[in-house]
N, C-alpha and C positions, 0 to 999 in steps of 0.2 A: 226268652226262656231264662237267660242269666239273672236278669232282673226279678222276674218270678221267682225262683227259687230263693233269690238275697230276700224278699219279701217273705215265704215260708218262713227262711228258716231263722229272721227275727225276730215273727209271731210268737216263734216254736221258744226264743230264749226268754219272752215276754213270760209268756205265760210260765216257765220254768222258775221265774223270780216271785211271779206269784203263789207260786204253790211250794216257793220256799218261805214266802213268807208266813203263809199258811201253818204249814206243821212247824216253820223255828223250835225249838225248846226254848223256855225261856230263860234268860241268864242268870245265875246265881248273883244273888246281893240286890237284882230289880224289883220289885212288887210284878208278879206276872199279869194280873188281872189291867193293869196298865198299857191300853192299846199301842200307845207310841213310846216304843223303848230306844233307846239309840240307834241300834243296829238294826229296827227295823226301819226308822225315818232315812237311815242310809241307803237302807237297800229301794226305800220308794225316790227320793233321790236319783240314787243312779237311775230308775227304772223312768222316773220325768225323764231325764237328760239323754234317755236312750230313744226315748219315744218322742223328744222336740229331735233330737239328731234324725228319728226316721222320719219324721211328715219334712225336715229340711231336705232331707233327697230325695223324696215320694215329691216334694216341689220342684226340685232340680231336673228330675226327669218327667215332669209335664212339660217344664222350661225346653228342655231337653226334644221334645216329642214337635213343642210348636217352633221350633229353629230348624228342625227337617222339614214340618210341613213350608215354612217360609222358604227354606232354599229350594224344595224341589217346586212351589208355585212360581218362585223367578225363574226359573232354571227351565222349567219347562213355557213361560211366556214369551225369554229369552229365543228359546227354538224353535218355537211356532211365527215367532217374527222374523226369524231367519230365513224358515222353509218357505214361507209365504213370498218372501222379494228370490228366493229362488226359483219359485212358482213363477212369480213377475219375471225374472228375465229368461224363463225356459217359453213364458208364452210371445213375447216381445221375438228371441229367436227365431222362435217356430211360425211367429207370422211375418216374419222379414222372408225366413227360407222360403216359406209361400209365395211371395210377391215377387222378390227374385223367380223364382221357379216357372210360376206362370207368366210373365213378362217373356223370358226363354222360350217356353210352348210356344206361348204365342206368336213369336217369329219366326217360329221352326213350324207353324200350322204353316204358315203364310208363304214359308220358300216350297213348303212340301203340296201346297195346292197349286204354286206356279209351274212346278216341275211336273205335276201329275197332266196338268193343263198341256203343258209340253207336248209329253209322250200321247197325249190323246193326237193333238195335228201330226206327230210324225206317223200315227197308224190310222186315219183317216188322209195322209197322202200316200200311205202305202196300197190303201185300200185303193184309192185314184191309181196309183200306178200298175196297179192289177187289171184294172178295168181296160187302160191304155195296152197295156201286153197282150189281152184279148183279142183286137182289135187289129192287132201286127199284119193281119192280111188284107186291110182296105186301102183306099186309095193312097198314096205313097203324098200327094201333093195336100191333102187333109193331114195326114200323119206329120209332115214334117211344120205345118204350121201348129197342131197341137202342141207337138214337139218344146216348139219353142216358148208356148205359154208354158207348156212343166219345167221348163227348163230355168225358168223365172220363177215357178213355184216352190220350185225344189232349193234351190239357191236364197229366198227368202227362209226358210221353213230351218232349213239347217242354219243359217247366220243368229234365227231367233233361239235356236234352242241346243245352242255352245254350251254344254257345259262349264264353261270357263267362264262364262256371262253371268253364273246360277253363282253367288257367295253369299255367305253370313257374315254378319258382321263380327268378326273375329277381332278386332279393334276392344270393340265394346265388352264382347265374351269375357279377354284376354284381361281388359280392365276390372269386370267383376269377380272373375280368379282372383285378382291381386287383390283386391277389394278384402274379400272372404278370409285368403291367408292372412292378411295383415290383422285382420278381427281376430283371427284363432293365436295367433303371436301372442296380441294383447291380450288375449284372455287368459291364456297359457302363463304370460308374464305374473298376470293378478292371481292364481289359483294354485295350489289351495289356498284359502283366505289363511288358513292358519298358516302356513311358513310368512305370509306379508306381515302378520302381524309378527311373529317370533321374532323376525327378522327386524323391527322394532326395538325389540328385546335383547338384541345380538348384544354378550359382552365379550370384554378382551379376557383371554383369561393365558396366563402365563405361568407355566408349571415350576415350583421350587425345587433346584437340583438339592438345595440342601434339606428335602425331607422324603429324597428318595430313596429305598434299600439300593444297597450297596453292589447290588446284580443290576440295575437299572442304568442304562446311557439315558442323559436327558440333554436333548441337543442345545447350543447356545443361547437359541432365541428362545428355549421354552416351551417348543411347541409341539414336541412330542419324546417318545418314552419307548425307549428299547430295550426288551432281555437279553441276557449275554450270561452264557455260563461262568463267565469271568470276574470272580470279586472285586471291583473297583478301589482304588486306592483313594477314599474319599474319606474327607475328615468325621469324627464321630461326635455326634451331636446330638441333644434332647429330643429333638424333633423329626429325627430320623428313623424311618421304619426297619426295624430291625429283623422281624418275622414273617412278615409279606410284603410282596414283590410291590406295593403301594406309593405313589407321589401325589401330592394335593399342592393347588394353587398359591401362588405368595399369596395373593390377594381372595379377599373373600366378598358374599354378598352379605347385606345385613339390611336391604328396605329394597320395594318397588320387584317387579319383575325381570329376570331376567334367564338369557339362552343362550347356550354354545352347544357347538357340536365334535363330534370325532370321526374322524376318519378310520372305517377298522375295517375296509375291505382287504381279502385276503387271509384276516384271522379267523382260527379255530377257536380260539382262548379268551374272553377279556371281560372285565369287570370295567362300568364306569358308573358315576353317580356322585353325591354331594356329602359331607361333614362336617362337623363340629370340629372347632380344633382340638376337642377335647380327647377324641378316637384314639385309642392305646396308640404306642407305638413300637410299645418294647413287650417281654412278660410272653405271656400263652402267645400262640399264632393266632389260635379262633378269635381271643378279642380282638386282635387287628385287622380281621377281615371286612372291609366292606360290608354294610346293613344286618353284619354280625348285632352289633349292640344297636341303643335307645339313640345315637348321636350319629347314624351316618344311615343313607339310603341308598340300593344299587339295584342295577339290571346286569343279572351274568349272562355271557353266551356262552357253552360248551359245545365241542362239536354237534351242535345244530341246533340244542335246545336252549332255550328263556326261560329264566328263573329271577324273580324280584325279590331282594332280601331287604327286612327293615327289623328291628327289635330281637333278631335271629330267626325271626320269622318268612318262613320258605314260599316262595308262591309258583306255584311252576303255571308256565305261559303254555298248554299243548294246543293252543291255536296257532302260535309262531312256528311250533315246530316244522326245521326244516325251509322258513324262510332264509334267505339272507339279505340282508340291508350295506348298505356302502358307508354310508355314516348312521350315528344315532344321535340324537338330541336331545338334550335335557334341558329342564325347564324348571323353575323355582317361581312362585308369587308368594311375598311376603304380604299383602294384603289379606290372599287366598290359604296360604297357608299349604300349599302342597308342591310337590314332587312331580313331574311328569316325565318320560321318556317315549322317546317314537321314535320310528324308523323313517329317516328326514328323506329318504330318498321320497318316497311316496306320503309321508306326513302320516303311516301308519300307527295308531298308540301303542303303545306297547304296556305298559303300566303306570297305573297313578297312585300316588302315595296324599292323603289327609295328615296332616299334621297340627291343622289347628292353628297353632301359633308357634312360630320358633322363636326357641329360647336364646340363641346366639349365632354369630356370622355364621355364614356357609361358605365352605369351601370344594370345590368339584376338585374329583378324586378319581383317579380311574389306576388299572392292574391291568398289563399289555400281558399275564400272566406267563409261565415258561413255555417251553418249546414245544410242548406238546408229544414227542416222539417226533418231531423234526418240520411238524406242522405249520408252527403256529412262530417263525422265527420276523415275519413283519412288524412294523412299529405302528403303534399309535398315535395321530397325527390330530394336533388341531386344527381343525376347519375354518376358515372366513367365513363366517355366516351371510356376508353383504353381496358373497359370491357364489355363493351355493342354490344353485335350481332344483326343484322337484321334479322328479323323473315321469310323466304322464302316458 
């Protein structure tokens, strides 16, 4: 629609230059009957240069139209070859579960038609010993030589059908238990693919006490950022935030992918995400906010909700609403040219940022924000990403 309208309403100045050239008056001291007077060759002039400048971005965005259709053709060839070997190892599973499964039956048919076989001989000699108790009034000298055939019967009959005789092999069971666990371990270990991969991606990232606001503890090693009602006695510097509660990295990225995480369980409050080192640091507050301006991108959490800010542009998240996450992770491709955060406990996204191309290092930025009304007095902790699992 933006585009359309930029299209009207060039039309619309087009033709406004024609219909001035049209009625011009013509200039004193010209010959008027003279089709090309100066100021009318100027204004066709301009009116070329207006009109090569529109068919250059009526080209730019055909350019423009066939770089979408090529990313989303890869993008989606990309996921249909994913879904497919995910296909392949849900059906590989599902016919191992089978084979296991049935193997199982199958020995458990096999002890349950021994045992059934069992109980049939104990109630075909009960049947016999019915017939015999019948009988208790005949001759005493028949009866006791019967006797002593049942008595062999019976003696056989129960030795065969001991329940203590009847096992599974619990050996073998116990082995395919351990079997299975240890298969769900490793698969557990490898999944989600995206934290194996990120975790590729894992950089060190060590926070500068000296571009911290001066409410900020930032512990010795770096690696994490405390609020404190308390103005710290800390030297004053260019690079120091002076209007919000903000610390960003000594070091920055500037090629290749890369990902760190935070630890922000327990907080109500907190801003993190990536900058330019160009992000105010002194002057208004709002310029120094986080995904306030053109040069830094973030994911806020307020008591409870997700909010992505980039260009001062607000994005509120009401599908998070109300989740909480233990760490968050952010993600940079300099190839790709974007932003990503997710909630690294589950590798949930959370938002992604298009940038195109960045113009200069990144540095990861995060705001442990105030107390909240006595909320939100935890610190912001950086994570080991080589040691961090997904919560499944």
């Amino acid at each position: 629609m933006l585009l359309e309208g930029f299209c009207c309403d060039f039309e619309g100045f087009l033709r406004s230059i024609k219909t001035l050239m049209v009625v011009l008056p013509p200039v004193s001291g010209v010959n008027s009957t003279h089709p090309y007077c100066p100021e009318m060759e100027l204004l066709l002039k301009h009116q070329q240069r207006l009109q090569r400048q529109r068919d250059g971005i009526a080209y730019r965005m055909k350019k423009l139209a066939a770089k979408q259709a090529e990313i989303t053709k890869k993008t989606d060839a990309v996921k249909e070859k994913i879904r497919k070997k995910y296909e392949d190892m849900k059906r590989i599973l599902d016919e191992d579960l089978r084979i296991t499964l049935t193997q199982l039956d199958t020995e458990y048919e096999a002890t349950e038609k021994y045992v059934e076989d069992r109980i049939e001989e104990c109630y075909h000699l009960t049947q016999e010993l019915d017939q015999e108790l019948s009988k208790i009034d005949e001759k005493t000298q028949e009866i006791d030589i019967q006797n002593a055939e049942t008595e062999k019967k019976i003696s056989e009959t129960l030795k065969l059908t001991d329940p203590d005789r009847i096992q599974i092999d619990e050996f073998k069971c116990g082995q395919l238990l351990s079997l299975t666990i240890n298969l769900l371990l490793f698969i557990r270990s490898q999944v989600p693919v995206t934290k194996k991969l990120f975790q590729t991606y894992a950089a060190d990232v060590v926070l500068d006490a000296d571009t911290a606001h001066p409410k900020l503890i930032i512990s010795p090693k770096g690696d994490s950022a405390t609020f404190t009602e308390t103005w710290q006695d800390v030297p004053e510097t260019p690079s120091r935030f002076e209007t919000t509660l903000n610390v960003i990295s000594r070091e920055g990225f500037s090629e290749g992918q890369q990902y760190w995480e935070v630890d922000v369980k327990g907080k109500t409050y907190w801003e993190l995400g990536l900058t330019y080192p160009s992000i105010p640091r002194k002057g208004r507050e709002e310029d120094s906010w986080l995904g306030r301006g053109k040069e830094s991108w973030c994911v806020e959490y307020f008591n409870g909700d997700y909010t992505a800010w980039h260009g001062g542009v607000q994005h509120t998240l009401p599908l998070l609403a109300g989740k909480q996450f233990t760490r968050i992770g952010v993600y940079c491709s300099f190839p790709g040219g974007v932003v990503c955060f997710l909630g690294a406990d589950t590798m949930t996204p959370l938002h992604c940022f298009c940038a195109g191309t960045f113009t200069d290092t990144l540095h990861p930025a995060l705001c442990p924000g105030h107390d909240n009304e006595g909320t939100n007095w935890k610190s912001l902790n950086i994570c080991d990403v080589s040691r961090s699992a997904p919560v499944l």
